[in-house]
C-alpha positions as CSV (number, residue, x, y, z in Angstrom):
1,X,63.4,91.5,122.4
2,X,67.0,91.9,123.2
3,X,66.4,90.1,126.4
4,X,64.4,86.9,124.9
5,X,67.7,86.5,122.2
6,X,69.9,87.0,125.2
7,X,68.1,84.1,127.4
8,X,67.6,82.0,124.0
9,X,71.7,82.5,123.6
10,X,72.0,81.6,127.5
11,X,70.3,78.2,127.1
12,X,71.8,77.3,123.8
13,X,75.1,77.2,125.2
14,X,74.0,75.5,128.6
15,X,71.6,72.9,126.9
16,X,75.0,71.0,125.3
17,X,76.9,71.5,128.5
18,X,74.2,69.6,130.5
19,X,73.7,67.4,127.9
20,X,77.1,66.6,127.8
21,X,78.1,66.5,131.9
22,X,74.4,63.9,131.9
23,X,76.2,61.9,129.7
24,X,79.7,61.2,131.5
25,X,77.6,61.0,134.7
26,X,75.8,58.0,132.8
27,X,78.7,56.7,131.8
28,X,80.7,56.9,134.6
29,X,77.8,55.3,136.5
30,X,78.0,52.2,134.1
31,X,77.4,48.8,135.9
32,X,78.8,45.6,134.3
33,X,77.1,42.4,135.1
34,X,79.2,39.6,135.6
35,X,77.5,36.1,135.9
36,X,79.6,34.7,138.6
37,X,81.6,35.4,141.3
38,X,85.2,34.1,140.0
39,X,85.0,36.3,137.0
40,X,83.7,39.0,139.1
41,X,87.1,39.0,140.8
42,X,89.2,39.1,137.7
43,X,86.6,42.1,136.6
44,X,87.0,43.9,140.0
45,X,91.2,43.8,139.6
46,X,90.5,46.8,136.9
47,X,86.9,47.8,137.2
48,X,85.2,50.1,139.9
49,X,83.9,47.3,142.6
50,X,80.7,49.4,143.7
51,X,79.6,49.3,140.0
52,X,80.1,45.0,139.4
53,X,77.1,43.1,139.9
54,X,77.2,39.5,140.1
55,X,74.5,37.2,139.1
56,X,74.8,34.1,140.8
57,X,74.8,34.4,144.2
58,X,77.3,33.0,146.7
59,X,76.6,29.1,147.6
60,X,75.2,28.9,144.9
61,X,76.6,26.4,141.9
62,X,76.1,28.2,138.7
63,X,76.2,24.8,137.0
64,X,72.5,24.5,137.9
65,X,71.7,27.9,138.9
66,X,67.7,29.5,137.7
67,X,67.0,32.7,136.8
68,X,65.0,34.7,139.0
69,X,62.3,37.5,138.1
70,X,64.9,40.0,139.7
71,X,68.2,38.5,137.8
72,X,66.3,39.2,134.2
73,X,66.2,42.6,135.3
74,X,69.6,42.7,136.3
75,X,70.5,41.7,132.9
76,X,68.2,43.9,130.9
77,X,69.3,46.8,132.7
78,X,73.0,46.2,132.3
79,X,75.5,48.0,130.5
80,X,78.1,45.3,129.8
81,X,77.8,42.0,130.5
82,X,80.7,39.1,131.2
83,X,79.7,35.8,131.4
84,X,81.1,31.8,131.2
85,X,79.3,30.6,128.3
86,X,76.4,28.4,127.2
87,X,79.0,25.6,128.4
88,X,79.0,27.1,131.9
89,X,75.9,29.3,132.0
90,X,73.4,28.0,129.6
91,X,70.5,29.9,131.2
92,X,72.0,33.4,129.8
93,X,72.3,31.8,126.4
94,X,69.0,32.9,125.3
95,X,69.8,36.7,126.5
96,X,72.9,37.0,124.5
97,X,71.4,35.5,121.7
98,X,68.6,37.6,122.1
99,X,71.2,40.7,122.4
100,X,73.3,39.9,119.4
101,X,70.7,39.9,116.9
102,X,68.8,43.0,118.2
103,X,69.8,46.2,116.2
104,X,69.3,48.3,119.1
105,X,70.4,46.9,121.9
106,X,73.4,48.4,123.5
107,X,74.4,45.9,126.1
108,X,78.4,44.4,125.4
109,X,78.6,40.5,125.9
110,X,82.0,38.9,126.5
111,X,82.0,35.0,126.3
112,X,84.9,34.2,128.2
113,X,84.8,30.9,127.2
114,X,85.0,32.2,123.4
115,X,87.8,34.2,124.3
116,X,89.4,31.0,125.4
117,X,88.6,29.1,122.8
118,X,90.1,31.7,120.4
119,X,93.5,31.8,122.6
120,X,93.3,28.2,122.1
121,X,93.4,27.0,125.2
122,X,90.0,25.3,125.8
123,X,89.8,22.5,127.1
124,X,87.3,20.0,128.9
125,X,86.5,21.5,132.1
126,X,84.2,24.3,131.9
127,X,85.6,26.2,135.0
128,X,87.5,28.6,132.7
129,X,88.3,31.5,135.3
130,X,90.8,29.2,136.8
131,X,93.2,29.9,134.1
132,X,95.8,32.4,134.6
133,X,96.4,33.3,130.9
134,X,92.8,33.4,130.2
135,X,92.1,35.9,133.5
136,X,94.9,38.4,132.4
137,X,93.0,38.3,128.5
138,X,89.5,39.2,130.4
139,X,91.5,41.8,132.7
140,X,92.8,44.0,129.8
141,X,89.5,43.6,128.0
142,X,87.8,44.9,130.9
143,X,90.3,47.9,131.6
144,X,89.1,48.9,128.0
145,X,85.6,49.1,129.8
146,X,86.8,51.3,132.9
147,X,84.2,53.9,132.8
148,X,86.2,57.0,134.6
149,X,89.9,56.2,133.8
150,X,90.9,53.6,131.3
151,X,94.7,54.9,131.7
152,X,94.8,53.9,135.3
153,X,92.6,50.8,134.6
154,X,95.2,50.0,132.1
155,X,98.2,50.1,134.5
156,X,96.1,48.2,136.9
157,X,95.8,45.5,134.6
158,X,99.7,45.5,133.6
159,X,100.1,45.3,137.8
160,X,97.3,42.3,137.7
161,X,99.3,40.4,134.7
162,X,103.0,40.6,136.4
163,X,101.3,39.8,140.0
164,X,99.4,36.6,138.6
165,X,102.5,35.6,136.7
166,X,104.5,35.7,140.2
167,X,102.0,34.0,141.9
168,X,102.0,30.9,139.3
169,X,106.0,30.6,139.7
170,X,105.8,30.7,143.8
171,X,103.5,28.4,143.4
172,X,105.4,26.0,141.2
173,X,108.0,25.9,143.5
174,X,105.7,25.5,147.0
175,X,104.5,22.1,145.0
176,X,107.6,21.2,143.8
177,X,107.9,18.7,146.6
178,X,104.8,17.7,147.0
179,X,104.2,16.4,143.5
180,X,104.2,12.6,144.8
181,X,101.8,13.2,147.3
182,X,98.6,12.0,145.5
183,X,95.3,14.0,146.3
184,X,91.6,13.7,145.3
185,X,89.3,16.6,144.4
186,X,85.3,16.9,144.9
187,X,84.9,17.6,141.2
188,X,86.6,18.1,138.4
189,X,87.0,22.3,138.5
190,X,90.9,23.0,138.9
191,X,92.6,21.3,135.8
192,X,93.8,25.3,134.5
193,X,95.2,25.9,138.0
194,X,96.9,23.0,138.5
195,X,97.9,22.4,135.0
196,X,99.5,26.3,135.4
197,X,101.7,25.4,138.4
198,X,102.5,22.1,137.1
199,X,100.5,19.6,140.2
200,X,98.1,16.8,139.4
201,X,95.0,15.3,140.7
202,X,95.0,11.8,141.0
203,X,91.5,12.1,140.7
204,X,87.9,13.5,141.5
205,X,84.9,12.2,143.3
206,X,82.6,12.8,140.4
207,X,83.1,14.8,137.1
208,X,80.2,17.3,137.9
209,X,77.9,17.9,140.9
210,X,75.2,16.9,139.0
211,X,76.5,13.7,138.7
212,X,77.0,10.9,140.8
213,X,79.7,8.8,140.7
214,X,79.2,4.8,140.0
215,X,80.2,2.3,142.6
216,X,82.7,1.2,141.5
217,X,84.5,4.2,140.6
218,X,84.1,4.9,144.5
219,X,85.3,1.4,145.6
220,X,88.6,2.5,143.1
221,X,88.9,5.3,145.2
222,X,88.6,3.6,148.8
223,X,90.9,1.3,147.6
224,X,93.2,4.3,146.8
225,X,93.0,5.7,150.3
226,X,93.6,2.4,152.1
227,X,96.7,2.1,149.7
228,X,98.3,5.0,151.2
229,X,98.0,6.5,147.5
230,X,96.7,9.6,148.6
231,X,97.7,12.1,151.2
232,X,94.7,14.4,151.2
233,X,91.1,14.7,150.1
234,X,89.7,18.2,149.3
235,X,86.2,19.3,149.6
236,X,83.8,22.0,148.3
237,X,81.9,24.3,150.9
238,X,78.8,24.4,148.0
239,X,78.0,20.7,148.3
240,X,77.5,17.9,151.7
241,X,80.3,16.5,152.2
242,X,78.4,13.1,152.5
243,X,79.6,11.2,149.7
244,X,83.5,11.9,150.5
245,X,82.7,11.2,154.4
246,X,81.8,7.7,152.7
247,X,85.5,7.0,151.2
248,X,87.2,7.9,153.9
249,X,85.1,6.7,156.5
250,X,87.7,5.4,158.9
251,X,90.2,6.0,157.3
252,X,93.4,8.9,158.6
253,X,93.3,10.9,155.8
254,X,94.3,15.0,155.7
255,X,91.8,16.9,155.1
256,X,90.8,20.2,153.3
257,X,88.7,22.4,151.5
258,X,89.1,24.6,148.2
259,X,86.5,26.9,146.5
260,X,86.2,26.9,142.9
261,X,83.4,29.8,143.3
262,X,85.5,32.3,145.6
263,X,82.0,32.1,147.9
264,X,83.9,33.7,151.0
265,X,86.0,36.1,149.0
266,X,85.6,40.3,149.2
267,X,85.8,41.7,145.7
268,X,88.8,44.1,145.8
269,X,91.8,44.8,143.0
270,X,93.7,41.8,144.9
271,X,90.9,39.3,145.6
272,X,91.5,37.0,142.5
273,X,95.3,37.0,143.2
274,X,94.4,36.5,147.0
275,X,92.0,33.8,146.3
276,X,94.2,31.6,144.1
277,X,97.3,32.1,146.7
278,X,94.9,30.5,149.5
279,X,94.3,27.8,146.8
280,X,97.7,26.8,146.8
281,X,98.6,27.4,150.6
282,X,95.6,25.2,151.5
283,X,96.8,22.9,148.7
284,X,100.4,22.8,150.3
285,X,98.9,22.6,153.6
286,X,97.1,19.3,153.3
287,X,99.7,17.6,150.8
288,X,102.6,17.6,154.2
């Protein structure tokens, strides 16, 4: 009899304990989702990288992107979720709908594109991880989500913040002198970035991928080139390069190519910082 209490005692006290050491295993295990691979980068600057998912794959535009069988399990298995919006990402609309009304769902949503909005800086181009205010925001609200050290994750972001403020001032100054030099994008994706360090496009093959831009708009732009107005013309590795080979057919144009999805970039604590300095170098590079 004494023997039965003693065991009885015994597992008592070692139920809780492995109750307790199954939970921060889970816990420290947690896997946020992130829908794309820009914000996955801002998200990987204070969030475990072996544990951030991404949805849309690279190469892959997410501005017509379909779900597949696998990517609906992705999501209903996730543990937090960060996302661009219904203005972005309208195929994950219906899932955080879906997830804000249900009582016992415990998957976290963050609209990044609300977040904007509420920091009032919104604007019309959809492409909101190219903002610099609006990444340091999503960094310190994901430190909050680090699931084994949300001290370090905290001075992590602090390091992200000053490093991403640095970068926008170099870059200022890199541009400085190349402000005249007119340039056309493929579409319309960069207006944060460049309105941050202060360069503009003088303008953009078509508004949105999905789109195709009218003739005459086109003939606007060859007249442009042949002008002399612009000094570079700047591609995306996502879409044929058909319609600008078009323009500028014959024409001696500089040439270059910038990512808006960060499709050939490593997720590491450095990557976003990394990724928007070769934005500005290649920038730079094809403005001389």
């Amino acid at each position: 009899m004494k023997k039965r209490i003693s065991t009885l005692l015994s597992t008592s006290l070692v139920l809780p304990v492995m109750l307790a050491t199954s939970l921060y295993s889970s816990a420290a295990n947690a896997r946020i989702l992130v829908s794309n691979k820009p914000l996955a980068l801002i998200a990987a600057a204070t969030y475990p990288t072996e544990q951030i998912d991404i949805l849309v794959p690279d190469g892959m535009s997410p501005h017509d992107y379909s779900l597949r069988p696998s990517d609906i399990g992705k999501i209903r298995q996730a543990d937090k979720i960060l996302w661009a919006g219904d203005h972005m990402e309208p195929y994950l609309a219906k899932f955080a709908a879906e997830s804000a009304r249900s009582k016992s769902n415990s998957i976290e949503w963050l609209d990044a594109t609300h977040l904007m909005e509420d920091m009032g800086l919104y604007g019309s181009d959809p492409h909101i991880w190219l903002s610099p205010e609006l990444a340091i925001e999503i960094s310190q609200r994901i430190s909050a989500w680090n699931p084994t050290d949300v001290e370090q994750a905290k001075k992590d972001h602090q390091a992200f913040a000053k490093q991403l403020t640095a970068l926008v001032e170099e870059s200022k100054t890199t541009l400085a002198p190349l402000k005249q030099s007119g340039f056309f994008v493929f579409h319309q994706a960069y207006d944060y970035w460049f309105q941050a360090i202060d360069i503009k496009q003088l303008g953009a093959f078509t508004l949105s991928p999905e789109r195709k831009p009218g003739a005459r708009h086109i003939q606007n732009m060859r007249n442009q080139l042949k002008n002399k107005e612009v000094a570079c013309v700047l591609s995306e590795p996502q879409f044929s390069p058909a319609l600008i080979e078009t323009v500028v057919n014959g024409l001696a144009i500089n040439r270059g190519e910038l990512d808006p999805l960060a499709g050939s970039t490593t997720l590491s604590k450095s990557a976003y910082i990394d990724w928007l300095s070769a934005m500005t170098a290649t920038l730079s590079e094809c403005l001389k």
